[in-house]
N, CA, C and O atoms as a GROMACS GRO file, in nm:
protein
  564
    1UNK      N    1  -2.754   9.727  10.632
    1UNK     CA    2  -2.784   9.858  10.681
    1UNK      C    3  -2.836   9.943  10.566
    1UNK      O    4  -2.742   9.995  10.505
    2UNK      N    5  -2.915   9.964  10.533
    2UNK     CA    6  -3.011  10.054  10.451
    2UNK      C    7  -3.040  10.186  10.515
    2UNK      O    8  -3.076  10.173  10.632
    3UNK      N    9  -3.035  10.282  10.482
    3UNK     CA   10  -3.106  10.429  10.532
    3UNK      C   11  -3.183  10.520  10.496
    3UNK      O   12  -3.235  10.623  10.538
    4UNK      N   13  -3.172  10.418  10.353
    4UNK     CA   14  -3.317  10.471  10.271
    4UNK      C   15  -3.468  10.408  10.242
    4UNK      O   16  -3.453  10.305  10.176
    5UNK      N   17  -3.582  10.431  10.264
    5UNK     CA   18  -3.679  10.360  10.250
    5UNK      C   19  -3.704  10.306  10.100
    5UNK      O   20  -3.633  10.360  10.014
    6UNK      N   21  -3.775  10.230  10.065
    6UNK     CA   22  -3.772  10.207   9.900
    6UNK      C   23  -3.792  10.345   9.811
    6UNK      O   24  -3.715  10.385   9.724
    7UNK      N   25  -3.899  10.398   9.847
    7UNK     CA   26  -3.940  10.513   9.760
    7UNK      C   27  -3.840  10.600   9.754
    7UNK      O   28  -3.848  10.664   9.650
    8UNK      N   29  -3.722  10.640   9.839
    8UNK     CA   30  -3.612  10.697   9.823
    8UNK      C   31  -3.510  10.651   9.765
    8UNK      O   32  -3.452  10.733   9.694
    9UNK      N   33  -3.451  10.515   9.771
    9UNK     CA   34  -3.399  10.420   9.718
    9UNK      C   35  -3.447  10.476   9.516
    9UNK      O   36  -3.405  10.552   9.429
   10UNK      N   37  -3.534  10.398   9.534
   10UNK     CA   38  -3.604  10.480   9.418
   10UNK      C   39  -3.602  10.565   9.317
   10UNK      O   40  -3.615  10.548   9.196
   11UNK      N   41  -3.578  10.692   9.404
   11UNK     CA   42  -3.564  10.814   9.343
   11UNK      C   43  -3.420  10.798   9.323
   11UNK      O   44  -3.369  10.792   9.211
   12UNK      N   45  -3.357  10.792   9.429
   12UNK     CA   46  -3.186  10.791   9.378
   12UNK      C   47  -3.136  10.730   9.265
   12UNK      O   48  -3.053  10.774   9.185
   13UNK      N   49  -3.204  10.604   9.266
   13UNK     CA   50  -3.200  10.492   9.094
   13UNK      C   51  -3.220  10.612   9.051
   13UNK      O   52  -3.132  10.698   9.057
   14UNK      N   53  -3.348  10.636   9.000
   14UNK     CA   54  -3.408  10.718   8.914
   14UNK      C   55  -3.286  10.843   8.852
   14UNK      O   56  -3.231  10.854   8.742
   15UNK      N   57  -3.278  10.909   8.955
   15UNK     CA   58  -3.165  10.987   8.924
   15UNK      C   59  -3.030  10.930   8.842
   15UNK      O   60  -3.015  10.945   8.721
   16UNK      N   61  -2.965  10.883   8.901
   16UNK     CA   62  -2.879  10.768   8.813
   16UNK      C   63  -2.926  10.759   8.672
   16UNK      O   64  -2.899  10.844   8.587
   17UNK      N   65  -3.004  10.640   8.650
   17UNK     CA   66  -3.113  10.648   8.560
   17UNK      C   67  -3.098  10.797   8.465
   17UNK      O   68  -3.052  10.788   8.351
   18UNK      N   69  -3.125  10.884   8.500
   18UNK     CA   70  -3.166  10.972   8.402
   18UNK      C   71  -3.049  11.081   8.375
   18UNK      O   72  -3.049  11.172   8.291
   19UNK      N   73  -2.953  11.046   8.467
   19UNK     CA   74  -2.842  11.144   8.408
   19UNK      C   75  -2.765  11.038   8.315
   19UNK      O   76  -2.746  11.062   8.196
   20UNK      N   77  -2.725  10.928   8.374
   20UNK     CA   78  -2.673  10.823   8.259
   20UNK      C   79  -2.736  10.800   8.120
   20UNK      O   80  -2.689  10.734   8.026
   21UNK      N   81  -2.840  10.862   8.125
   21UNK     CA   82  -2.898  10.822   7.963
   21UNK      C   83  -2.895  10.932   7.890
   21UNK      O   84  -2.965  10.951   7.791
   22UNK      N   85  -2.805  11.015   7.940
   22UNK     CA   86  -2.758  11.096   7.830
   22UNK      C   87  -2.593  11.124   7.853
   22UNK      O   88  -2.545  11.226   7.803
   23UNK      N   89  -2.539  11.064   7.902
   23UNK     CA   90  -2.390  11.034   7.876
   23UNK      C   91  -2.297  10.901   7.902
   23UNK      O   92  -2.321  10.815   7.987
   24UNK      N   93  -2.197  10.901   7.822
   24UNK     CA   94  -2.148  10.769   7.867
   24UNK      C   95  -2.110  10.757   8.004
   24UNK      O   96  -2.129  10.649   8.062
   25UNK      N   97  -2.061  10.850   8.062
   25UNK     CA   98  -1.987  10.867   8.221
   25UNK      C   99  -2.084  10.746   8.338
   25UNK      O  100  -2.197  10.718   8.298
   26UNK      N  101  -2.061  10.713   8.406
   26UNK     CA  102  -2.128  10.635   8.512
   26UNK      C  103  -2.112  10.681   8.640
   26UNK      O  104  -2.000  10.709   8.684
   27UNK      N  105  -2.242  10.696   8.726
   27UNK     CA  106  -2.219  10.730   8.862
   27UNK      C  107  -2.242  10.610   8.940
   27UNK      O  108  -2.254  10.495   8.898
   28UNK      N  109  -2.247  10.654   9.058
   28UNK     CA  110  -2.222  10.534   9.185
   28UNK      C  111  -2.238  10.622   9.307
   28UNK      O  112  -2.217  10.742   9.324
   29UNK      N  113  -2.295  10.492   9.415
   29UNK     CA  114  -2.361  10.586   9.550
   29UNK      C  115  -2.334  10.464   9.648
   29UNK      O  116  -2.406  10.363   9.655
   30UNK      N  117  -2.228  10.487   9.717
   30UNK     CA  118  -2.161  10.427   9.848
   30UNK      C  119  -2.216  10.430   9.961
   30UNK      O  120  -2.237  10.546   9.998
   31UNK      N  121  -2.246  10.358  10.027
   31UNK     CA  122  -2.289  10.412  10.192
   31UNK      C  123  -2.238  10.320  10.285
   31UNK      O  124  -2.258  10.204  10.251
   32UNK      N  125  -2.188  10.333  10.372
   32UNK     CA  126  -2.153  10.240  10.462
   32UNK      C  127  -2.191  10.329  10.604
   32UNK      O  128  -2.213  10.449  10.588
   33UNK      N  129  -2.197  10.282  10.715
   33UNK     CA  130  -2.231  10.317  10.834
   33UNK      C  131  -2.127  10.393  10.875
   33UNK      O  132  -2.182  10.487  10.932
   34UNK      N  133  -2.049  10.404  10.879
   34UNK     CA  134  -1.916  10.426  11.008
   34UNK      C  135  -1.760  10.436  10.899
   34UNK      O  136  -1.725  10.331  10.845
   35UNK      N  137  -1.684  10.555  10.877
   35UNK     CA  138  -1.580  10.573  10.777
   35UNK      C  139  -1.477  10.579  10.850
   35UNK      O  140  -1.465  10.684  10.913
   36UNK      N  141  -1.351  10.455  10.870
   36UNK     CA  142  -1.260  10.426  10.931
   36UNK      C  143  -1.129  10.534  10.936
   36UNK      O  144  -1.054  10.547  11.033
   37UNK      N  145  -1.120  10.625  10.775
   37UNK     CA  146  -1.063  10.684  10.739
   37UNK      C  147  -1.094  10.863  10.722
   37UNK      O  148  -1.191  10.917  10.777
   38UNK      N  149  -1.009  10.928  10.650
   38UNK     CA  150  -1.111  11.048  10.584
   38UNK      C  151  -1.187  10.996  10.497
   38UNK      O  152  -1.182  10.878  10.464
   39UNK      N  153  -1.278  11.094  10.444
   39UNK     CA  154  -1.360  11.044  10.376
   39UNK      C  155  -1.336  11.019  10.238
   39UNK      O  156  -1.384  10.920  10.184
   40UNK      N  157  -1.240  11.127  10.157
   40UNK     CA  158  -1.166  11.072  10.093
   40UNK      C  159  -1.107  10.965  10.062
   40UNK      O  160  -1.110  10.888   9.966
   41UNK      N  161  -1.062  10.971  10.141
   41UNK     CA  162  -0.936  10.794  10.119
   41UNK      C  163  -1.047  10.720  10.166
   41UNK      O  164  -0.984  10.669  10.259
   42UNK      N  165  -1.140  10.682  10.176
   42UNK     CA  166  -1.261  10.516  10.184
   42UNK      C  167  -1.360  10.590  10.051
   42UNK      O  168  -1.467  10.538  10.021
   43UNK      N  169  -1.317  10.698   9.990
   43UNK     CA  170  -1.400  10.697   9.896
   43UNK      C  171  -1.304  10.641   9.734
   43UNK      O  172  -1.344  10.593   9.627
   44UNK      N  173  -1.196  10.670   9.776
   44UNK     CA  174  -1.078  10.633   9.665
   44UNK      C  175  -1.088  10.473   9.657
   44UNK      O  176  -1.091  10.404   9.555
   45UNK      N  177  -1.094  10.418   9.826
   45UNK     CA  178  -1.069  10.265   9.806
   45UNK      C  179  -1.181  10.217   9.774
   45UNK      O  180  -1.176  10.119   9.699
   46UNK      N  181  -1.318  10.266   9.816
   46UNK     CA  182  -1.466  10.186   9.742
   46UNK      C  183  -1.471  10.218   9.581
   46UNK      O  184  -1.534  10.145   9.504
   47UNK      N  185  -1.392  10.342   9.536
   47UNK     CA  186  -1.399  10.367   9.381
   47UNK      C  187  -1.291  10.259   9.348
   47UNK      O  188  -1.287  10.255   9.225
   48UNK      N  189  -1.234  10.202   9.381
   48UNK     CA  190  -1.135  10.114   9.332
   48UNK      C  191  -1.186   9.958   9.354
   48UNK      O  192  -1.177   9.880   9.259
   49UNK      N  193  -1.227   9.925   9.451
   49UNK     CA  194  -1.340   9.802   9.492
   49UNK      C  195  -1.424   9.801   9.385
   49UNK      O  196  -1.424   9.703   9.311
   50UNK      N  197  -1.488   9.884   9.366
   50UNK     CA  198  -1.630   9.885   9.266
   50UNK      C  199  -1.620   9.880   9.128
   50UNK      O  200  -1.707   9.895   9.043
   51UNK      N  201  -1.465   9.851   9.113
   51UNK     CA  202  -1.446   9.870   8.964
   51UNK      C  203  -1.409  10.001   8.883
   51UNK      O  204  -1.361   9.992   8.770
   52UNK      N  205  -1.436  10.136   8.952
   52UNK     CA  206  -1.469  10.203   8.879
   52UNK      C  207  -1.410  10.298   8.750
   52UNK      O  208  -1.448  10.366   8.655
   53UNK      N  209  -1.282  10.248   8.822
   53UNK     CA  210  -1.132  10.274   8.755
   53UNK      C  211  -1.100  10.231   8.584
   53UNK      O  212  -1.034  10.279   8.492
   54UNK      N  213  -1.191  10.112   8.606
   54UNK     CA  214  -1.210  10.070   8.427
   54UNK      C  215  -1.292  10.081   8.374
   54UNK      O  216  -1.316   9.983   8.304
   55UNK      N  217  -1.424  10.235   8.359
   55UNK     CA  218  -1.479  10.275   8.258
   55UNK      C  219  -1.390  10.295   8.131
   55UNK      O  220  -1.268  10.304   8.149
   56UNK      N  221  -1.429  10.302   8.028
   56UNK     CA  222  -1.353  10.298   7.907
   56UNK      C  223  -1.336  10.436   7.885
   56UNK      O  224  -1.300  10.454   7.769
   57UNK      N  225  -1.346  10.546   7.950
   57UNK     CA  226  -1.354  10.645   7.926
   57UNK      C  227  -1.261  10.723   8.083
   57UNK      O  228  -1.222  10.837   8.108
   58UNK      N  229  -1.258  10.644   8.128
   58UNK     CA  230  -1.218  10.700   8.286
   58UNK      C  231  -1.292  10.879   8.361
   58UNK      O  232  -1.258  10.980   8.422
   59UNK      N  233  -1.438  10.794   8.283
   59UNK     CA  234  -1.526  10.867   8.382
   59UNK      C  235  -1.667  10.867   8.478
   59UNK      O  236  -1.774  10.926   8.462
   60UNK      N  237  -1.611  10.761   8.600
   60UNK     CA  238  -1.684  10.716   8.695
   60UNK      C  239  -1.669  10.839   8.779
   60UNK      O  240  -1.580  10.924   8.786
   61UNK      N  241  -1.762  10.825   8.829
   61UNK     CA  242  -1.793  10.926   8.933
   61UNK      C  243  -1.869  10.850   9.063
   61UNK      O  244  -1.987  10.818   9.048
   62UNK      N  245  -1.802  10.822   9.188
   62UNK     CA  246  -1.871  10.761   9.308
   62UNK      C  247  -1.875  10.890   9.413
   62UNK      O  248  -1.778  10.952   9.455
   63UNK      N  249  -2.033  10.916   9.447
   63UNK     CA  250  -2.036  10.961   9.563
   63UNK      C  251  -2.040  10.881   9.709
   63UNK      O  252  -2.130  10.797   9.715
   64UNK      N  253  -1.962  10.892   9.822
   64UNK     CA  254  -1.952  10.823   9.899
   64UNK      C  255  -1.989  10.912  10.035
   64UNK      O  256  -1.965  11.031  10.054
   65UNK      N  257  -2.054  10.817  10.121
   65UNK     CA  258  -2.172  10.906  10.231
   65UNK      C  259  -2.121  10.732  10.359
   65UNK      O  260  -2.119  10.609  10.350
   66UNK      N  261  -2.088  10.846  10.467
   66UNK     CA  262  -2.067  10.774  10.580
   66UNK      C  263  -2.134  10.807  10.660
   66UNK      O  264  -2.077  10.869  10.750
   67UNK      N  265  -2.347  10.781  10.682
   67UNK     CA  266  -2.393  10.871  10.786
   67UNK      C  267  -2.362  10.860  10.886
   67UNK      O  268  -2.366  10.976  10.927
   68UNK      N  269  -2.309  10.757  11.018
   68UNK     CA  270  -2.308  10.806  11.128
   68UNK      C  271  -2.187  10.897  11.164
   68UNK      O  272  -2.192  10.980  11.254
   69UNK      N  273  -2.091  10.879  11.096
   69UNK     CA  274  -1.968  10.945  11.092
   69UNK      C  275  -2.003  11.131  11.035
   69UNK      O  276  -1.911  11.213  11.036
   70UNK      N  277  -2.121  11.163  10.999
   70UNK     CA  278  -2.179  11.232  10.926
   70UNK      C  279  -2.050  11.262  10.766
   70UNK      O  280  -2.078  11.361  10.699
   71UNK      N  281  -1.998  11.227  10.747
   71UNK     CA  282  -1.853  11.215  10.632
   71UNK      C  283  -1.905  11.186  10.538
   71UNK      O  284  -2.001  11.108  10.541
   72UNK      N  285  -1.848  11.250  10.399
   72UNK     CA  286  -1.914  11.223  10.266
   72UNK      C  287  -1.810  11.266  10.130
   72UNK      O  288  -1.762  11.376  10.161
   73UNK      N  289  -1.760  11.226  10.003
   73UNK     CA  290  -1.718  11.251   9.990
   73UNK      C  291  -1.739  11.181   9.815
   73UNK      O  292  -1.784  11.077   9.766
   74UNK      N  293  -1.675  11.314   9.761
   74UNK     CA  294  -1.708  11.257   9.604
   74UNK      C  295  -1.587  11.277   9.522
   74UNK      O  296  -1.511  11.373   9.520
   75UNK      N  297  -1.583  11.127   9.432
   75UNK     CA  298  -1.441  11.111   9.390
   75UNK      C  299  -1.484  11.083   9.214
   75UNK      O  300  -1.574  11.006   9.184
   76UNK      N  301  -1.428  11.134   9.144
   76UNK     CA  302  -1.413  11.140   9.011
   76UNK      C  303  -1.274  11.085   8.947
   76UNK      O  304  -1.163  11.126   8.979
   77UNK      N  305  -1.306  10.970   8.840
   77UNK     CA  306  -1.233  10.930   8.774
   77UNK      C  307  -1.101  11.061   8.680
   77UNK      O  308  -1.147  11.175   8.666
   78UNK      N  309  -0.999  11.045   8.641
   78UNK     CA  310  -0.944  11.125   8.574
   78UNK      C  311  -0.968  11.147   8.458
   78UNK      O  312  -0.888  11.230   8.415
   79UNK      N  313  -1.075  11.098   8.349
   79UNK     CA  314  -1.132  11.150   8.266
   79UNK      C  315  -1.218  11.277   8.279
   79UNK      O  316  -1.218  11.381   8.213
   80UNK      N  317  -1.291  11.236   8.384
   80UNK     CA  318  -1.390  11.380   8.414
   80UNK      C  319  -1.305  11.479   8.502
   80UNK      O  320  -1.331  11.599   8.508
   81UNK      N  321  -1.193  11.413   8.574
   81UNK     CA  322  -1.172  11.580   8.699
   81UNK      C  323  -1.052  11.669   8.567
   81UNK      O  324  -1.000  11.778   8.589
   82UNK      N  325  -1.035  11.593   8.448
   82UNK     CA  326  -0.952  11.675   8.360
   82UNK      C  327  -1.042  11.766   8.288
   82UNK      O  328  -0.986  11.847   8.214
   83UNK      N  329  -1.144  11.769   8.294
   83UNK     CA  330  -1.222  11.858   8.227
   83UNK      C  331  -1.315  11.906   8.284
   83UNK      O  332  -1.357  12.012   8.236
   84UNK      N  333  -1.391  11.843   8.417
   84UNK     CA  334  -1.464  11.967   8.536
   84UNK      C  335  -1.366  12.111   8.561
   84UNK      O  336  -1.244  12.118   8.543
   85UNK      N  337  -1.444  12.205   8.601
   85UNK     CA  338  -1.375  12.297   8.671
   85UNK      C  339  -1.294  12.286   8.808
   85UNK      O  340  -1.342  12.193   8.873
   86UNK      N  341  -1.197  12.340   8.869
   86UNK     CA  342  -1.150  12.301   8.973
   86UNK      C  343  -1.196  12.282   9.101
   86UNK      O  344  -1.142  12.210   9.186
   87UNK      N  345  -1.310  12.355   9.115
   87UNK     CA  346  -1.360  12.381   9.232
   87UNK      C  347  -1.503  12.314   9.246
   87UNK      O  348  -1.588  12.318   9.334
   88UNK      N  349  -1.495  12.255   9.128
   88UNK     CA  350  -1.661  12.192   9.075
   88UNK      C  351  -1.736  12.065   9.226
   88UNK      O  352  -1.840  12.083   9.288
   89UNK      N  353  -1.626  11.937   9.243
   89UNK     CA  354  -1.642  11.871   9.323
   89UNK      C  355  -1.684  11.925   9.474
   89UNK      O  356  -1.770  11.875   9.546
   90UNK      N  357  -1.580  12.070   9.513
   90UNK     CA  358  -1.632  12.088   9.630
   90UNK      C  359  -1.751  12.168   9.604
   90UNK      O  360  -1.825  12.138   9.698
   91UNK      N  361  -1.806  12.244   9.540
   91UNK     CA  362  -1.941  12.325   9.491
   91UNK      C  363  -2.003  12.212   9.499
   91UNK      O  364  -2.071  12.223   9.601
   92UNK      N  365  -2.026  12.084   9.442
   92UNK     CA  366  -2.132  12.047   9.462
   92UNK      C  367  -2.113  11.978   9.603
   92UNK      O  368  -2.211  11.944   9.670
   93UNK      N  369  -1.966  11.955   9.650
   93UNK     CA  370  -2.040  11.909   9.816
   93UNK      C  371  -2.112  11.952   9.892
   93UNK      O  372  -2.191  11.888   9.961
   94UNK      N  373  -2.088  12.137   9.890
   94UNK     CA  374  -2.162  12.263   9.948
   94UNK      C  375  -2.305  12.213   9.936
   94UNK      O  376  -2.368  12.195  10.040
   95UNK      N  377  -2.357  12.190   9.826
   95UNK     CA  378  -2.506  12.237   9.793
   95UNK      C  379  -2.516  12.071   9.836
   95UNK      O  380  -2.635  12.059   9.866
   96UNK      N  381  -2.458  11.953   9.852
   96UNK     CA  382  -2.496  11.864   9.899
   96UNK      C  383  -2.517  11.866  10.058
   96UNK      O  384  -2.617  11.824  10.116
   97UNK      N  385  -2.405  11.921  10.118
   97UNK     CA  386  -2.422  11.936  10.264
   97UNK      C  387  -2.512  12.036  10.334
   97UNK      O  388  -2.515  12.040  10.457
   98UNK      N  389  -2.594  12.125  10.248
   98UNK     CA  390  -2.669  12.205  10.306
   98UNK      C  391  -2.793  12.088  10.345
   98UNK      O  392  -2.835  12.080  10.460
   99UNK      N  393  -2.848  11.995  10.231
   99UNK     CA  394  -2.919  11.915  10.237
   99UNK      C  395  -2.919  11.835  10.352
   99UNK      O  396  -3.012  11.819  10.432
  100UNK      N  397  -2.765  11.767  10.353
  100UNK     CA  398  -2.736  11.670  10.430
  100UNK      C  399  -2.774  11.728  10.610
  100UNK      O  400  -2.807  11.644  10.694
  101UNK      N  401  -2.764  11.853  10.641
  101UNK     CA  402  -2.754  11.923  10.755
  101UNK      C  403  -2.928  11.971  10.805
  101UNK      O  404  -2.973  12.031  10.903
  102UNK      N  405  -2.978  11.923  10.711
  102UNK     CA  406  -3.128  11.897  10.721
  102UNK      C  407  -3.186  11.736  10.725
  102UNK      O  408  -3.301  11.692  10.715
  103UNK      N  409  -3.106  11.694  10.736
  103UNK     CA  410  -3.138  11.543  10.715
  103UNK      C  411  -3.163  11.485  10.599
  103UNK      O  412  -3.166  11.362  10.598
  104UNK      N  413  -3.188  11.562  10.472
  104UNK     CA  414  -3.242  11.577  10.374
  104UNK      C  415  -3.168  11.496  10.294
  104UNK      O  416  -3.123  11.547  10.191
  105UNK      N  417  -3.132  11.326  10.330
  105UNK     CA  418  -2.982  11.275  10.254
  105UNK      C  419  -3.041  11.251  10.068
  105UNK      O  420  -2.999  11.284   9.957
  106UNK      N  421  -3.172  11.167  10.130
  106UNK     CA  422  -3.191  11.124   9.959
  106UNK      C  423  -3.139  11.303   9.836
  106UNK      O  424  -3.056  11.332   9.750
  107UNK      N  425  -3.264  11.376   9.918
  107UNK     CA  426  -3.222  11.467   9.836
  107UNK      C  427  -3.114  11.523   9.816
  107UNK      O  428  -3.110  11.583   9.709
  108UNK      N  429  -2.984  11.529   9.905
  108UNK     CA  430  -2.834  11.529   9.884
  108UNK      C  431  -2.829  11.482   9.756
  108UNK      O  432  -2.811  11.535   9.647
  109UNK      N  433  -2.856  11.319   9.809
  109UNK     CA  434  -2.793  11.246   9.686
  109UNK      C  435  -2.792  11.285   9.545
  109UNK      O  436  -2.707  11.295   9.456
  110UNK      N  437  -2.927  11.306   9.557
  110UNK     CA  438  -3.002  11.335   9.390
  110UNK      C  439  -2.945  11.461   9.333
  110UNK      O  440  -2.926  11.487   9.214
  111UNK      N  441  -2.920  11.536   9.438
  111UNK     CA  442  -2.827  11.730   9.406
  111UNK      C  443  -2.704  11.655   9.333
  111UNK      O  444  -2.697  11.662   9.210
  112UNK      N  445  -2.633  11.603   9.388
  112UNK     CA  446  -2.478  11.550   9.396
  112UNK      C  447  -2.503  11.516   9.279
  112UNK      O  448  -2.445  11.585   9.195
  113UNK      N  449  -2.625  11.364   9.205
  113UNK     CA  450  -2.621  11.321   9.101
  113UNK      C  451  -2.647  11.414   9.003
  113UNK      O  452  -2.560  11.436   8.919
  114UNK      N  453  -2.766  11.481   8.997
  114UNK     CA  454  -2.809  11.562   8.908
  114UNK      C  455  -2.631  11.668   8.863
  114UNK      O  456  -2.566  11.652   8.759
  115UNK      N  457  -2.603  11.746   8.951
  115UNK     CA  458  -2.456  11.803   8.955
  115UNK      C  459  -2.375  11.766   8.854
  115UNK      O  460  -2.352  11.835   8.754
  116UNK      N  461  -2.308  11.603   8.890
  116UNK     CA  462  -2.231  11.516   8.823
  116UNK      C  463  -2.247  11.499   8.657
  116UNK      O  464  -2.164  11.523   8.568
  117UNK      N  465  -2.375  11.450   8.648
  117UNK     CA  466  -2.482  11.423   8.540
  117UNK      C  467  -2.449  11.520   8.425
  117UNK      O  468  -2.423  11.489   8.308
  118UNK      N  469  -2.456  11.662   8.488
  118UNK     CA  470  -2.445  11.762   8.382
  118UNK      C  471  -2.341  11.809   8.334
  118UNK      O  472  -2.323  11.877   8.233
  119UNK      N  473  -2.248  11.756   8.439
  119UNK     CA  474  -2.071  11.813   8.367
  119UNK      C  475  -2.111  11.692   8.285
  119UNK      O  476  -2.149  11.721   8.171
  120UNK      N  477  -2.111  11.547   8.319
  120UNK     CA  478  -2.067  11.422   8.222
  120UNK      C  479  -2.146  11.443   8.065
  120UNK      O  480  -2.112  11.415   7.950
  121UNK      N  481  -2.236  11.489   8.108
  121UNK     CA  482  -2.335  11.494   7.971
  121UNK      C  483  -2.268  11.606   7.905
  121UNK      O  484  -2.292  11.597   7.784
  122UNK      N  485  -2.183  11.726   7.936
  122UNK     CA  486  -2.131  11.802   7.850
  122UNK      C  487  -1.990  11.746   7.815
  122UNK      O  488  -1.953  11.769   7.700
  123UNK      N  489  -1.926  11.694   7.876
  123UNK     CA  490  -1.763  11.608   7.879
  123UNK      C  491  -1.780  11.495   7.765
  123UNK      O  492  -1.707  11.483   7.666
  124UNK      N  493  -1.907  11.402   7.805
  124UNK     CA  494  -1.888  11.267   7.766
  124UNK      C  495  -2.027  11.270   7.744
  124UNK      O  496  -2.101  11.237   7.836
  125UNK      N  497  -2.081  11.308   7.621
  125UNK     CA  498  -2.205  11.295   7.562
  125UNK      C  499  -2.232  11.146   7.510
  125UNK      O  500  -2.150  11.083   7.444
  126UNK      N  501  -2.376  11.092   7.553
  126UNK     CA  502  -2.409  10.938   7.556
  126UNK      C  503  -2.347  10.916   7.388
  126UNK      O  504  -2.364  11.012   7.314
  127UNK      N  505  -2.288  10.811   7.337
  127UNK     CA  506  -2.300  10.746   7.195
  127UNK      C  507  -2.400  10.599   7.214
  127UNK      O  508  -2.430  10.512   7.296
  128UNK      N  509  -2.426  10.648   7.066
  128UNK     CA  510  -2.549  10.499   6.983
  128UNK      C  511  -2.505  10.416   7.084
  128UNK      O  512  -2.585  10.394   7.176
  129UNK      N  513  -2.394  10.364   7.086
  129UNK     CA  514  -2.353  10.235   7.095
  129UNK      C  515  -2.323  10.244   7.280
  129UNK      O  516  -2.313  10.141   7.347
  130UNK      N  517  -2.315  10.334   7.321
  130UNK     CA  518  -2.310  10.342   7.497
  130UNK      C  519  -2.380  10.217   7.569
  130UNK      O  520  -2.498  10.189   7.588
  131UNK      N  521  -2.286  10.167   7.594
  131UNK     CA  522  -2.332  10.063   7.707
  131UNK      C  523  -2.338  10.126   7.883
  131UNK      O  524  -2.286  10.230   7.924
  132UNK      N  525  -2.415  10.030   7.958
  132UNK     CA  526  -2.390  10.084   8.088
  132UNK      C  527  -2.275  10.007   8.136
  132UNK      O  528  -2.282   9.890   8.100
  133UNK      N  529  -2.178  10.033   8.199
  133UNK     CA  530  -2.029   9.988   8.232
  133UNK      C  531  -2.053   9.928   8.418
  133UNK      O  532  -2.016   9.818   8.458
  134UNK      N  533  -2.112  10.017   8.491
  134UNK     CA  534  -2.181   9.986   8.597
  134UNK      C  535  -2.308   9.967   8.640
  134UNK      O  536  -2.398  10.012   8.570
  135UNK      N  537  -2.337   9.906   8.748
  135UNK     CA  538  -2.450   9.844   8.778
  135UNK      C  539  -2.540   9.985   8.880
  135UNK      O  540  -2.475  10.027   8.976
  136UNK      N  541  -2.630  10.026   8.863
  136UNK     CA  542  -2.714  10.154   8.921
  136UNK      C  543  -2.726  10.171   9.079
  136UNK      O  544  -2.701  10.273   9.142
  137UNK      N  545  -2.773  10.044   9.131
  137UNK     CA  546  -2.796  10.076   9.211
  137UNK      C  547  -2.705  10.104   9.343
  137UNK      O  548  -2.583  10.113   9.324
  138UNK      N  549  -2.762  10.119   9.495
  138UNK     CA  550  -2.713  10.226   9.548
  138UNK      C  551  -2.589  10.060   9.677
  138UNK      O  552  -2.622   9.955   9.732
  139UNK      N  553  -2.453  10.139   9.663
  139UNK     CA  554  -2.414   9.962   9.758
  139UNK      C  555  -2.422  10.025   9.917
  139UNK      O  556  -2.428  10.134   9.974
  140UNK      N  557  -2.420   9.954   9.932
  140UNK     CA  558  -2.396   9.926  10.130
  140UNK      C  559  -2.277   9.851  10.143
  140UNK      O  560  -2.252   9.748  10.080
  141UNK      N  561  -2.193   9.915  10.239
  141UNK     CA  562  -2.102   9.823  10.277
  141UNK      C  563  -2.129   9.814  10.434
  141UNK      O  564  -2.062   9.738  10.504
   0.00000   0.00000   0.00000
């Protein structure tokens, strides 16, 4: 189940892509059809599936998007939610769901990433030696 065409696909890499290359932090972009749970809790258990729990830094960041369920939900490792602001995660759901309520998902996505990107790059600035810890692109379950 895909819901993005390549060229959107694409851009979302891209995004990824370009906030990761300036911090160590790693993002991630979930989608599955249909969210059994809140969105929360299937975003806790795909951040835990995906590995994301063992960045060396404990700061993964998975956004997780259930379109038919319209449910979405973004979960941050405890490296980064100790040093975002409190209210940071739901601010950027806001400016994600205005998107999302236009249909507008890729560009959600890319808000959400870009968002993420810029706390991590001030938290967890890239080093020489930064490896990528996760794999970019976007999963389907």
């Amino acid at each position: 189940m895909k819901i993005f065409n390549s060229q959107q696909e694409e851009k979302i890499m891209h995004a990824i892509n370009m906030a990761e290359n300036r911090t160590s932090g790693e993002i991630r972009i979930c989608i599955e059809k249909k969210c059994p749970n809140e969105a929360i809790t299937q975003a806790a258990k795909r951040f835990s599936e995906l590995n994301m729990h063992k960045t060396a830094l404990k700061n993964g960041v998975l956004i997780y998007l259930a379109i038919e369920d319209h449910k979405f939900a973004i979960i941050g490792d405890e490296g980064i939610n100790k040093k975002v602001p409190e209210n940071f995660w739901e601010e950027t759901k806001n400016i994600m769901a205005e998107l999302f309520k236009k249909e507008q998902f890729a560009e959600g996505l890319i808000a959400g990433i870009d968002r993420a990107g810029t706390q991590l790059r001030t938290f967890f600035p890239r080093s020489d030696d930064d490896i990528n810890e996760l794999p970019n692109e976007v999963v389907y379950f």
